[in-house]
LUMSEKOL-190986 format. One record per residue (C-alpha): residue number from 1; residue in three letters; z, y, x. Coordinates in nm, 4 decimals, decimal comma. Last residue first. Layout:
<nodes>
- pos  code  c3  c2  c1
- NUM  Ala  Z  Y  X .
...
</nodes>
This chain:
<nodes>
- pos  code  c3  c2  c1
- 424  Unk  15,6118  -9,5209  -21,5585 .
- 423  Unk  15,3314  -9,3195  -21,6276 .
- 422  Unk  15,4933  -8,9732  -21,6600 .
- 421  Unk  15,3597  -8,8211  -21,9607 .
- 420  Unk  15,1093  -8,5010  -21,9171 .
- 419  Unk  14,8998  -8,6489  -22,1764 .
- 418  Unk  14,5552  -8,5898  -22,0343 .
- 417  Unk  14,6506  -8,5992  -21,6456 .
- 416  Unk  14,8646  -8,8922  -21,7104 .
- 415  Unk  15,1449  -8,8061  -21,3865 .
- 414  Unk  15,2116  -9,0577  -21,1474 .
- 413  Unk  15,5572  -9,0617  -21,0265 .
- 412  Unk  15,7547  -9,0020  -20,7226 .
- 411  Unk  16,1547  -9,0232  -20,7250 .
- 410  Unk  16,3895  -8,7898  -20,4952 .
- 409  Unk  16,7297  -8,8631  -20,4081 .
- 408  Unk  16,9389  -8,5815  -20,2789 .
- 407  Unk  17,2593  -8,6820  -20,1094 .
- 406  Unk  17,5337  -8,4440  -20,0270 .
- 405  Unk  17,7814  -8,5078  -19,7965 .
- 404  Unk  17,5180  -8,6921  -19,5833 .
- 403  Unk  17,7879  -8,9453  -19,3416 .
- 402  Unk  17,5386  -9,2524  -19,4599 .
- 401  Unk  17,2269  -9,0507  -19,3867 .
- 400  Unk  16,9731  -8,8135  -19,5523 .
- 399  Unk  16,6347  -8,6957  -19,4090 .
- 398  Unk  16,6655  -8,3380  -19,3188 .
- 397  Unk  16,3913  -8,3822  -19,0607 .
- 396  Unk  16,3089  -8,7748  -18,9569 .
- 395  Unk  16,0093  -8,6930  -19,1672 .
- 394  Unk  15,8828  -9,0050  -19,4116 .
- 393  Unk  15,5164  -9,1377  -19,3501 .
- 392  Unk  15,2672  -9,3329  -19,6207 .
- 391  Unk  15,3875  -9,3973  -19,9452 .
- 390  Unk  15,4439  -9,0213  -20,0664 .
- 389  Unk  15,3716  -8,8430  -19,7623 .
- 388  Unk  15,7402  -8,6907  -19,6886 .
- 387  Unk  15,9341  -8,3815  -19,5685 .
- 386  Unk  15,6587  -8,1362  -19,4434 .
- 385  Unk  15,8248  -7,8181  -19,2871 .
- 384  Unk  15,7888  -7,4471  -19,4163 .
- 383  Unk  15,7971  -7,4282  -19,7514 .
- 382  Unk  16,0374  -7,6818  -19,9006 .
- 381  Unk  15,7720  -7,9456  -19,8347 .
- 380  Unk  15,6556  -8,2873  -20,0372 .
- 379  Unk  15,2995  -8,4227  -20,0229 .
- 378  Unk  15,0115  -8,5074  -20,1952 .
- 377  Unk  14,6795  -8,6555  -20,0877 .
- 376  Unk  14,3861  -8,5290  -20,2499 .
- 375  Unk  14,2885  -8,3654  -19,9235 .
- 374  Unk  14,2686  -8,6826  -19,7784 .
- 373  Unk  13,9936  -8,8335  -19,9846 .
- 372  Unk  13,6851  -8,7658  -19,8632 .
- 371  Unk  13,8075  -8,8601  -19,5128 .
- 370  Unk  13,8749  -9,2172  -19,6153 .
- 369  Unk  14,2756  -9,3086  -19,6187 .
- 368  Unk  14,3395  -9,5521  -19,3436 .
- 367  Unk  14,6344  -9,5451  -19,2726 .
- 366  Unk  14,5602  -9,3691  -18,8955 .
- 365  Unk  14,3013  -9,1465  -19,0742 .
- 364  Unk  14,6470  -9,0209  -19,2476 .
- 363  Unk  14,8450  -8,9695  -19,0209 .
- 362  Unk  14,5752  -8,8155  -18,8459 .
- 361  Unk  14,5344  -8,5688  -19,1249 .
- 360  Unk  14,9400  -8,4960  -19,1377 .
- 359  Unk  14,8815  -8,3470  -18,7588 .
- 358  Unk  15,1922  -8,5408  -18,6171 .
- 357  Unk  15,5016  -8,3916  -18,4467 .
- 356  Unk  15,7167  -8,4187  -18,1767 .
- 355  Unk  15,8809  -8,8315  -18,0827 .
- 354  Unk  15,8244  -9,0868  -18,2903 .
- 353  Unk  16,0772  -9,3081  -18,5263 .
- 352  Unk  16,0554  -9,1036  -18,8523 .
- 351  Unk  15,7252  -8,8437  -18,8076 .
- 350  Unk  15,7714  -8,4681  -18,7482 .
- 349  Unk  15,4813  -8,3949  -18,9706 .
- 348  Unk  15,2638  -8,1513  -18,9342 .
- 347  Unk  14,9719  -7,9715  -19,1912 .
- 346  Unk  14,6594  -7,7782  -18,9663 .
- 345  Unk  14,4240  -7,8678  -19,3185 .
- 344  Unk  14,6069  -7,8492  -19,6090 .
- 343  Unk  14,7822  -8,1164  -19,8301 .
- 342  Unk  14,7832  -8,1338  -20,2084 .
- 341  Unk  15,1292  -8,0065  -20,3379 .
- 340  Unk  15,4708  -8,1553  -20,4352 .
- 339  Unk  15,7465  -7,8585  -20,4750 .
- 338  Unk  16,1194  -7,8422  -20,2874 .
- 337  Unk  16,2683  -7,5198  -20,2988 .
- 336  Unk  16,3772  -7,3433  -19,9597 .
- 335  Unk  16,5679  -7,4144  -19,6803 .
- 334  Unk  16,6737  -7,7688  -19,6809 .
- 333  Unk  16,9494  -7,9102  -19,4489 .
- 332  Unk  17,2523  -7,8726  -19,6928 .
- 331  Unk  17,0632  -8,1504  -19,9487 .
- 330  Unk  17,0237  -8,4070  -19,6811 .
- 329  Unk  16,7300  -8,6194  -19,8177 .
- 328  Unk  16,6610  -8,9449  -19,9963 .
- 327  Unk  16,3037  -9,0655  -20,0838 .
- 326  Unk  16,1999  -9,3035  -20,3449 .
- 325  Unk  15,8154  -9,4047  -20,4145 .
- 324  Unk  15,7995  -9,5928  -20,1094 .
- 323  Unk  16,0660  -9,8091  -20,2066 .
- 322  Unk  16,4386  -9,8406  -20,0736 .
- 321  Unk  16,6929  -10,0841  -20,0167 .
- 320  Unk  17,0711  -10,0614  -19,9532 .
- 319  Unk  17,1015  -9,7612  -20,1432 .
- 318  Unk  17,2075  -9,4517  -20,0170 .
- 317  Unk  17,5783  -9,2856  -20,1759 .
- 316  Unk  17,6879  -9,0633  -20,4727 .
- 315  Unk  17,3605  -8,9501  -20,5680 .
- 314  Unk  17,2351  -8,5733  -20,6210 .
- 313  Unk  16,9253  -8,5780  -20,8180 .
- 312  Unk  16,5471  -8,4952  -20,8136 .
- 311  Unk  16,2323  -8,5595  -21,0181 .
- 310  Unk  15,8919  -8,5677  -20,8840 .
- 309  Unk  15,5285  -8,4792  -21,0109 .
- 308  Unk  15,1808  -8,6321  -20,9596 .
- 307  Unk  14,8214  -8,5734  -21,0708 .
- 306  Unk  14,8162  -8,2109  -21,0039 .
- 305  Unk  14,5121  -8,0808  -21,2562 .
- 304  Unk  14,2714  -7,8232  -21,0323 .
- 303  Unk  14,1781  -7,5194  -21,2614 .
- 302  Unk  13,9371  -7,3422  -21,0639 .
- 301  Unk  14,0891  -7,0707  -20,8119 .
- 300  Unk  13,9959  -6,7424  -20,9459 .
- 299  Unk  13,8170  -6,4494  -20,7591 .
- 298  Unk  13,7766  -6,0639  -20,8733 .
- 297  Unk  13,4611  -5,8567  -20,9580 .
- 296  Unk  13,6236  -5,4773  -20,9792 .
- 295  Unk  13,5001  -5,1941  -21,1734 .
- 294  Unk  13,3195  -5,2261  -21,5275 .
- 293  Unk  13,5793  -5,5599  -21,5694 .
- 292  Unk  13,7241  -5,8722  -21,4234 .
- 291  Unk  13,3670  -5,9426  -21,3748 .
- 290  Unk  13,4066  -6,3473  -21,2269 .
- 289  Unk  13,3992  -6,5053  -20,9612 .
- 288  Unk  13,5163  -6,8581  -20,9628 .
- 287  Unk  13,6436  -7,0955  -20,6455 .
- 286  Unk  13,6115  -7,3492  -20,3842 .
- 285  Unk  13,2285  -7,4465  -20,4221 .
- 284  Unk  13,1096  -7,1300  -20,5721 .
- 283  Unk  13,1047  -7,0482  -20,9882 .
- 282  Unk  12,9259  -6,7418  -21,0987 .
- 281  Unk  13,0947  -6,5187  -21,3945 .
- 280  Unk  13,0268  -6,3134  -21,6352 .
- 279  Unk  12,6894  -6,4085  -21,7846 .
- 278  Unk  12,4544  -6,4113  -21,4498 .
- 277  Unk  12,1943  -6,1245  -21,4971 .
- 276  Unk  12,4871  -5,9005  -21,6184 .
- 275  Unk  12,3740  -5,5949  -21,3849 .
- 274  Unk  12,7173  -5,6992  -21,1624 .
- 273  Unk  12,6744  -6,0884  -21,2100 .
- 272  Unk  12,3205  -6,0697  -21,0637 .
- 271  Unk  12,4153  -5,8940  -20,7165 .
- 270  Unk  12,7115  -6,1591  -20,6651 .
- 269  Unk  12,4627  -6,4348  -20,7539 .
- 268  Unk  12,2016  -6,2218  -20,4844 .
- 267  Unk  12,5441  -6,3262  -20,2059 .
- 266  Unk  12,6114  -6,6333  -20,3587 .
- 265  Unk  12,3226  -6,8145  -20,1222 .
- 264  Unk  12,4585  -6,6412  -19,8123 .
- 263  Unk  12,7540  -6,9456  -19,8575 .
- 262  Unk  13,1018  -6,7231  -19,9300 .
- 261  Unk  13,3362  -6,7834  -19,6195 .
- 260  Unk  13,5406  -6,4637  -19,6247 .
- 259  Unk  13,3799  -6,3504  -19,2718 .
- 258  Unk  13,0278  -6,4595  -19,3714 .
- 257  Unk  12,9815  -6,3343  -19,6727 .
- 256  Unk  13,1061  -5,9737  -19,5624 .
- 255  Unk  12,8593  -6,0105  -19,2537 .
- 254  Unk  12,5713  -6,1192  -19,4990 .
- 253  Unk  12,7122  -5,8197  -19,7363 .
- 252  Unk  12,6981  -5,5701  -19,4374 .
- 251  Unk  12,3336  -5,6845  -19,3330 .
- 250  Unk  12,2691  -5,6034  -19,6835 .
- 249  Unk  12,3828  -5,2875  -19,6853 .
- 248  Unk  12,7311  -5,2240  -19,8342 .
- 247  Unk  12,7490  -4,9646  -20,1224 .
- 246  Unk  12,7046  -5,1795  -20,4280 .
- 245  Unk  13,0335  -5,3498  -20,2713 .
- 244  Unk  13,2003  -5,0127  -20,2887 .
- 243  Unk  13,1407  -4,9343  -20,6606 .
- 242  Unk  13,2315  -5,3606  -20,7549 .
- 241  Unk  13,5590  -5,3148  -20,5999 .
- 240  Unk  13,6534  -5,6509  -20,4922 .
- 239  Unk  13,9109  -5,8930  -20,5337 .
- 238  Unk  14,0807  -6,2128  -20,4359 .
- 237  Unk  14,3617  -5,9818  -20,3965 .
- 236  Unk  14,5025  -6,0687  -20,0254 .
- 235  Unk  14,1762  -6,2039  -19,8395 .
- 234  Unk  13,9403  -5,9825  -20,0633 .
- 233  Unk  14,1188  -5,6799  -19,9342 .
- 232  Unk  14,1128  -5,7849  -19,5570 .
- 231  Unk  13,7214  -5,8226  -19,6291 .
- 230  Unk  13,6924  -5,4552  -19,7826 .
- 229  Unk  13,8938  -5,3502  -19,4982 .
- 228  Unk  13,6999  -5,5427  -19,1922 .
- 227  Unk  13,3528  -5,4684  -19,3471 .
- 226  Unk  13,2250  -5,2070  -19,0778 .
- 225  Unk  13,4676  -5,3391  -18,7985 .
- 224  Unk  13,2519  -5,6747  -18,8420 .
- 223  Unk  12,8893  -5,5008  -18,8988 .
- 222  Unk  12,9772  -5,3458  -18,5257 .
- 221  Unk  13,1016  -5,7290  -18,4067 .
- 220  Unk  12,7404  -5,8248  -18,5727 .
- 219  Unk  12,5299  -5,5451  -18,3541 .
- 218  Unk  12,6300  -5,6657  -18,0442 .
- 217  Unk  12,5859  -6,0431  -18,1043 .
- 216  Unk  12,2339  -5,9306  -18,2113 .
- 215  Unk  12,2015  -5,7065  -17,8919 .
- 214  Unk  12,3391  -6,0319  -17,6825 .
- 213  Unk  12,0772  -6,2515  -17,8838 .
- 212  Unk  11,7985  -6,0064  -17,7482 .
- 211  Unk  11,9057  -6,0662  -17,4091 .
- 210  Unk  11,9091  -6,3774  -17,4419 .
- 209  Unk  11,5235  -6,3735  -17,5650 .
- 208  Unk  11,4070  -6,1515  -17,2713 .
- 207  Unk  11,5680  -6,3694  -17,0211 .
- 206  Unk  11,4041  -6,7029  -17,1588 .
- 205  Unk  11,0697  -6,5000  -17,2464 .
- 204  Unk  11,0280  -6,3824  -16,8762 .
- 203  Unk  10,8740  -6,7450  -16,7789 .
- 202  Unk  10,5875  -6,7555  -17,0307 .
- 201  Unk  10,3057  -6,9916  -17,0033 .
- 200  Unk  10,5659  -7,2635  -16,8568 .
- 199  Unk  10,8405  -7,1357  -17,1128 .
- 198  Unk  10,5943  -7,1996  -17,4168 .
- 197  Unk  10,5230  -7,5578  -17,2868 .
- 196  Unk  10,9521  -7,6239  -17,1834 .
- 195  Unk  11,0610  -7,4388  -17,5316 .
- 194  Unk  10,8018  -7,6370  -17,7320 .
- 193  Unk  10,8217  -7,9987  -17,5901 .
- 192  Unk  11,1773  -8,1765  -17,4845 .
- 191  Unk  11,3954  -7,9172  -17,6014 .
- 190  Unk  11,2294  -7,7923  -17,9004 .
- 189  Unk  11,2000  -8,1475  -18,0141 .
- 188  Unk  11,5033  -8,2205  -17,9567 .
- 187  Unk  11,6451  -7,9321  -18,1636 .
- 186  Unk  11,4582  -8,0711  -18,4287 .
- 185  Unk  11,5552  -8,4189  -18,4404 .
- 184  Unk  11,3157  -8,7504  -18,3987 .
- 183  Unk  11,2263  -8,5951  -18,0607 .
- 182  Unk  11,3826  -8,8389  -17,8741 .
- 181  Unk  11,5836  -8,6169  -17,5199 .
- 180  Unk  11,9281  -8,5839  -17,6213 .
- 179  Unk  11,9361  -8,9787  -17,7483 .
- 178  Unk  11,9544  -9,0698  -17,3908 .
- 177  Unk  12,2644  -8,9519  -17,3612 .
- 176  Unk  12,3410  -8,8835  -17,0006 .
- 175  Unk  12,6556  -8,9658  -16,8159 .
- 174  Unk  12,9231  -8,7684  -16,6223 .
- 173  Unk  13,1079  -8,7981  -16,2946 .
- 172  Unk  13,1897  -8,4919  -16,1550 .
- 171  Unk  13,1624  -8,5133  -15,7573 .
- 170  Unk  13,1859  -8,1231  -15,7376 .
- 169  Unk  12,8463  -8,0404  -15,5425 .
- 168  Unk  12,6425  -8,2868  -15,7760 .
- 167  Unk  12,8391  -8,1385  -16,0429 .
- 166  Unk  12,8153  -7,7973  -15,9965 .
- 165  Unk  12,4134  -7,8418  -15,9528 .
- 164  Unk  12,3819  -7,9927  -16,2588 .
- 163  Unk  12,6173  -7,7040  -16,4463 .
- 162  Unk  12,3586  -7,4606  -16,2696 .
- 161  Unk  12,0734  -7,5873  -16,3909 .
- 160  Unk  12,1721  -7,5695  -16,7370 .
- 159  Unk  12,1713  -7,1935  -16,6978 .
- 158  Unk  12,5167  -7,0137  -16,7271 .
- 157  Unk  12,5268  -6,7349  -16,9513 .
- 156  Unk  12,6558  -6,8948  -17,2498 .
- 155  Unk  12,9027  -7,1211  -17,0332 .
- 154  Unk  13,2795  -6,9879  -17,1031 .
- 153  Unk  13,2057  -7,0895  -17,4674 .
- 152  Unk  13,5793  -7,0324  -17,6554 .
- 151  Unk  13,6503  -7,1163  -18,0363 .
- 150  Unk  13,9409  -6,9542  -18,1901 .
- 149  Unk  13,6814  -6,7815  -18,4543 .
- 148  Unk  13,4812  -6,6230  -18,1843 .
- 147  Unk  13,4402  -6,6384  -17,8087 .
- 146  Unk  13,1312  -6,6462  -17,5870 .
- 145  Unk  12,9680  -6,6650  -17,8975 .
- 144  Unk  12,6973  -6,8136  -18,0502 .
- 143  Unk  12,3499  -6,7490  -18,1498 .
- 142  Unk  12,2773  -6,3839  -18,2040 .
- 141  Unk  11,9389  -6,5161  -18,4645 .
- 140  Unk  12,1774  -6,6314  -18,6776 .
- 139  Unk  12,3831  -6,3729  -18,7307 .
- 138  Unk  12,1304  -6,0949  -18,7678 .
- 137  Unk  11,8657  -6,3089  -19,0059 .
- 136  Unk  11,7672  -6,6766  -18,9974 .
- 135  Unk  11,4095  -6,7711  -19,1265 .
- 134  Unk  11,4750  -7,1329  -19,0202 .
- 133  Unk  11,2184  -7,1153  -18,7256 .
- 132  Unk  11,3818  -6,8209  -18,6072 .
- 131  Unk  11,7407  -6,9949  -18,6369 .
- 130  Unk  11,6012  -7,3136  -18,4461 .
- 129  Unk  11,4106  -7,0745  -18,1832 .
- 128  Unk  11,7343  -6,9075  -18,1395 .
- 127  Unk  11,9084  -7,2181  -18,1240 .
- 126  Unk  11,7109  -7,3236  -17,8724 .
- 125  Unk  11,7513  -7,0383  -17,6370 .
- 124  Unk  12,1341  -7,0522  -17,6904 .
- 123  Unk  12,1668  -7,4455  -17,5628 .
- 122  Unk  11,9958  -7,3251  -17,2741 .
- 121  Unk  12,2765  -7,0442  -17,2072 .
- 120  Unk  12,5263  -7,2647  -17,1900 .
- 119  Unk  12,7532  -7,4568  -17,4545 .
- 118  Unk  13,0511  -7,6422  -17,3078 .
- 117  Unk  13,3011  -7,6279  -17,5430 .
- 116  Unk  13,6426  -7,4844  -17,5508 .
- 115  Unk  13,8932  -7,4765  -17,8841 .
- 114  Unk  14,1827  -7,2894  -17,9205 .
- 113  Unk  14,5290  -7,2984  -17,9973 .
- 112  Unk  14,6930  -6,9377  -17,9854 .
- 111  Unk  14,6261  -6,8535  -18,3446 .
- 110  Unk  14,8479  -7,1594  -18,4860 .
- 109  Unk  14,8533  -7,4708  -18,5315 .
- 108  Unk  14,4924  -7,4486  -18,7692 .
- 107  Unk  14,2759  -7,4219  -18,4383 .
- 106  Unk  14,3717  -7,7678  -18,3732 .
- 105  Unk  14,2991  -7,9410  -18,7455 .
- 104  Unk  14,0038  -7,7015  -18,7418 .
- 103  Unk  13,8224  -7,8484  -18,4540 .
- 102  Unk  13,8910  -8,2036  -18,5297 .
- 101  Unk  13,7266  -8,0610  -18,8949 .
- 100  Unk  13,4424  -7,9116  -18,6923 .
- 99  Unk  13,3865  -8,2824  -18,5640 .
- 98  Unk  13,3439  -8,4616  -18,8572 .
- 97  Unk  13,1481  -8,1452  -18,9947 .
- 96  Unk  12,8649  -8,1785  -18,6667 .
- 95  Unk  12,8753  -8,5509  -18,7157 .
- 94  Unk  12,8089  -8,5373  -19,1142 .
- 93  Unk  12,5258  -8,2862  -19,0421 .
- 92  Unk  12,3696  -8,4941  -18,7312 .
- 91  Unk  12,3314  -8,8024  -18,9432 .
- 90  Unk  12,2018  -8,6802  -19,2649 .
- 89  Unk  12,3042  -8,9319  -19,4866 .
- 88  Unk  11,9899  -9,1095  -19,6764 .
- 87  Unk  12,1605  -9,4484  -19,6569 .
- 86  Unk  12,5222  -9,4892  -19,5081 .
- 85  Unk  12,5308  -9,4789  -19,1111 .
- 84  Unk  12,7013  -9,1459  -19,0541 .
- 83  Unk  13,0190  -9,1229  -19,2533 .
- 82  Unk  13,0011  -9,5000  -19,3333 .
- 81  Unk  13,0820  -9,4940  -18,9091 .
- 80  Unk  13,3746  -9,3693  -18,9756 .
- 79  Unk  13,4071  -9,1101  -18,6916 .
- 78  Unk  13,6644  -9,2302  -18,4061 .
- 77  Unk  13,9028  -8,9455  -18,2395 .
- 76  Unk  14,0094  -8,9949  -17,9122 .
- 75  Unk  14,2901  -8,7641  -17,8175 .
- 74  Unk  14,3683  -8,7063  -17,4583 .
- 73  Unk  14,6614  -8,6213  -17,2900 .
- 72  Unk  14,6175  -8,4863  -16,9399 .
- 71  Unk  14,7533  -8,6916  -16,6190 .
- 70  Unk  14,4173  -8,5762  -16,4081 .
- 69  Unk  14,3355  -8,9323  -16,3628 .
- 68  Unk  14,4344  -9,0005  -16,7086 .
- 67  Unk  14,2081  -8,7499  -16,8306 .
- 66  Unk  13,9328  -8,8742  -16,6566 .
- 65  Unk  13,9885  -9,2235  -16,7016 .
- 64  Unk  14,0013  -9,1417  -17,1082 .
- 63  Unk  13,6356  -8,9155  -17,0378 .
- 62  Unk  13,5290  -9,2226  -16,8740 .
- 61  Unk  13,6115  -9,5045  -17,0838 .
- 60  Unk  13,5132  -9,3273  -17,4392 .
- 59  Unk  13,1313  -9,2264  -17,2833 .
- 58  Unk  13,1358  -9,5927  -17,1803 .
- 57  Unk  13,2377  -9,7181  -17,5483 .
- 56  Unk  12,9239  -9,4942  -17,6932 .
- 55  Unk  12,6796  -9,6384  -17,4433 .
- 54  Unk  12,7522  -10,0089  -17,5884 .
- 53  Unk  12,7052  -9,9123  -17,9422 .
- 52  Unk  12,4947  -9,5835  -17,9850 .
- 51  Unk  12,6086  -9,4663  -18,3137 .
- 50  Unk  12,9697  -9,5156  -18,2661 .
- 49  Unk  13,0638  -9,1480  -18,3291 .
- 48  Unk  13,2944  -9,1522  -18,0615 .
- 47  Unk  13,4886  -8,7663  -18,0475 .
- 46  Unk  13,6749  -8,7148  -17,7517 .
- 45  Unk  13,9067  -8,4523  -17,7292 .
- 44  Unk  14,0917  -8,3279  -17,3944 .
- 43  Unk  14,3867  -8,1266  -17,4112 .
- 42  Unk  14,4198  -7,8687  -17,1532 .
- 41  Unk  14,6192  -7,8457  -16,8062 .
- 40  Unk  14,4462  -7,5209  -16,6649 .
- 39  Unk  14,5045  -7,4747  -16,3068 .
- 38  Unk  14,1675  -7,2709  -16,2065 .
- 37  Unk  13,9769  -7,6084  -16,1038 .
- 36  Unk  14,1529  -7,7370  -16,4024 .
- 35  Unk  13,9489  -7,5695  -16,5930 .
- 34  Unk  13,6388  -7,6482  -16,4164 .
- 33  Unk  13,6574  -8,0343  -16,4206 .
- 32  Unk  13,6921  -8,0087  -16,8098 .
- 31  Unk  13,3901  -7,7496  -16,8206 .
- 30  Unk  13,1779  -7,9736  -16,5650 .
- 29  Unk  13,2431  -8,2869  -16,7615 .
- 28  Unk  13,1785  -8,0360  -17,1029 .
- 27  Unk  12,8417  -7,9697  -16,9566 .
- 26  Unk  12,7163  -8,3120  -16,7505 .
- 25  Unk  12,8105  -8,5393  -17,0822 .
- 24  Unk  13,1102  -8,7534  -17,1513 .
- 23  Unk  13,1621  -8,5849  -17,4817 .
- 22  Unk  13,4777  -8,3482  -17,4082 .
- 21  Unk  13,6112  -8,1432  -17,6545 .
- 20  Unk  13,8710  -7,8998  -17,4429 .
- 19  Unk  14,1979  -7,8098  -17,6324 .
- 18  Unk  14,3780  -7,5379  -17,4603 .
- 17  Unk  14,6890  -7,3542  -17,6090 .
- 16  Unk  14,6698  -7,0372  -17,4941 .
- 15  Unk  14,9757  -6,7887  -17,3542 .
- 14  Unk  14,7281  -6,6279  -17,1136 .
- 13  Unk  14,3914  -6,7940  -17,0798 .
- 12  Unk  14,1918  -6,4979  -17,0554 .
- 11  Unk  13,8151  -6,6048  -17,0175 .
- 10  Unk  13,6140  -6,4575  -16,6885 .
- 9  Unk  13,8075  -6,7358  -16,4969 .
- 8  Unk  13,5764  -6,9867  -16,6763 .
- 7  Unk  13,2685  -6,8072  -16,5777 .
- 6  Unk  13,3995  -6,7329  -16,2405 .
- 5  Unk  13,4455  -7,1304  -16,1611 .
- 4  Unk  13,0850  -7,2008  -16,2988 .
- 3  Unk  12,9378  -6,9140  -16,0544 .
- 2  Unk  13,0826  -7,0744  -15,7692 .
- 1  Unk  13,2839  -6,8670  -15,5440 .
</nodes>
């Protein structure tokens, strides 16, 4: 049996919900051609970053032939190309988040939708050398994970060799991007000149290294189990006992930063704020911590001003015409209170006139709204199901009709974030 096929039978695919990102290239051709090898019908994803005009349409063709050929859905997904083409961006960093948040809107279903990409072991021997180079510490320097975080690398052991030789046995069609091997980037440049010199006067160090990364990838599930209650803590008080964080190591606060999402950065802030280095309180990109007191260092949520509100009423009978700042609902088919809110990454919408459900954030690339903006967007739930983006899509759920006994009609408006009047 080939070595590719036990790889991806290795995984347990039991009750998962399989979306494979798929570039065009050799490894995630061979991963896609693998899976169903072993009778997995995943999603495919395709992410064009239009950066390398003709050659970027051609990876599109073939990984949509591929899926249709195979009678799998596919979603394409095209980054703005102001995301990576504006002056002084940093190209690879706005591609890598574009298509983490892909990744995210997936993973975000639920816990049995994950994510498989075609990583092998040759792609762990530069990052190594990437995280070395970057003075990286016990989590960077294990590289990535067979599986972690809802995202699954069957390859890591696999030589790139091997996925070549799988598809010249296999018939996979794949292309090359040429871009992989210009030494304008980093990683390229460890590619195509350092790893191959070093690894010609060296030939043990590949082996050695991964094997070092596996000790490292040991040693951080440990440093996981070793933080898991202080971080399960955080997650439902947005606090911490200042005695018991002096306690961790500091491999145990990177690991702690790391599984609540702090940057490493806020890690020495954290140290500062308890001796009073820092005033009381240190401010991080989605929220404040502050010294509640002598014991416990606790989170807050900044102050974020809502910029809309609604009214609702029961109405005797729908209008002939409606606006898009007007929606009318079956009162008896709600389930909870109705409240306006920003929308979150992994939100559905059971869209009027289509069939399932819509992730609200490709509703919302599909109008047009720029990424920066879309989680400013607000819209209208009881709880549990989305109901309506406010002048953009309307759920066929609950949504009233002419034999509604009772009617709910509810009005949009703009709220003035200094007067907190309605602007009519």
């Amino acid at each position: 049996m080939s070595v590719v096929i036990e790889a991806v039978k290795a995984i347990n695919w039991t009750d998962r919900k399989v979306l494979v990102a798929c570039s065009g290239g050799v490894d995630s051709m061979v991963l896609l051609h693998a899976l169903i090898a072993i009778g997995i019908q995943p999603v495919v994803l395709h992410v064009n970053y239009q950066l390398r005009e003709e050659a970027s349409e051609l990876d599109e063709v073939l990984v949509r032939e591929t899926a249709s050929n195979n009678h799998l859905e596919c979603i394409v997904h095209r980054c703005p190309v102001e995301l990576t083409k504006k002056k002084g961006v940093n190209l690879q960093a706005e591609a890598r988040q574009f298509r983490r948040e892909q990744f995210a809107n997936w993973n975000a279903i639920s816990p049995q939708h994950v994510v498989v990409l075609g990583q092998h072991a040759d792609d762990q021997l530069e990052t190594f050398f990437l995280q070395l180079y970057r003075g990286s510490g016990t989590f960077g320097l294990g590289g990535m994970h067979v599986e972690r975080n809802q995202l699954i690398r069957p390859f890591l052991e696999l030589n790139k060799a091997v996925i070549y030789q799988y598809a010249a046995e296999n018939n996979v069609s794949f292309r090359e991007d040429e871009s992989n091997t210009k030494a304008v980037y980093l990683r390229n440049l460890f590619r195509t000149t350092l790893l191959p010199d070093l690894l010609q006067s060296q030939p043990q160090l590949k082996e050695s290294v991964l094997l070092f990364m596996r000790l490292m990838r040991e040693r951080q599930l440990e440093l996981d189990l070793e933080i898991e209650a202080l971080a399960v803590k955080w997650e439902d008080d947005q606090e911490i006992e200042i005695e018991k964080w002096l306690a961790l190591t500091e491999e145990q606060r990177i690991a702690f930063a790391y599984r609540v999402q702090f940057p490493i950065w806020a890690i020495e802030r954290i140290n500062e704020l308890e001796i009073g280095a820092v005033g009381n309180k240190i401010e991080l990109d989605q929220f404040i911590i502050f010294k509640l007191n002598k014991h416990t260092f606790k989170a807050k949520l900044p102050s974020i001003v809502f910029p809309w509100d609604f009214k609702s009423e029961e109405i005797g009978i729908l209008p002939s015409v409606f606006d898009k700042e007007t929606l009318f609902l079956d009162a008896d088919l709600l389930n909870g209170k109705l409240e306006l809110r920003f929308c979150k990454v992994g939100d559905r919408i059971a869209s009027l006139g289509m069939k399932g459900t819509q992730l609200v954030s490709d509703v919302l690339k599909d109008a047009g709204i720029p990424l920066m903006d879309r989680a400013s967007i607000p819209v209208l739930t009881d709880g549990s199901l989305i109901f309506w983006i406010p002048g953009i899509k309307v759920s066929r759920v609950a949504l009233a009709t002419k034999n509604t006994r009772r009617i709910l009609q509810i009005r949009l408006f703009k709220i003035d974030c200094e007067q907190r009047n309605p602007i009519l």
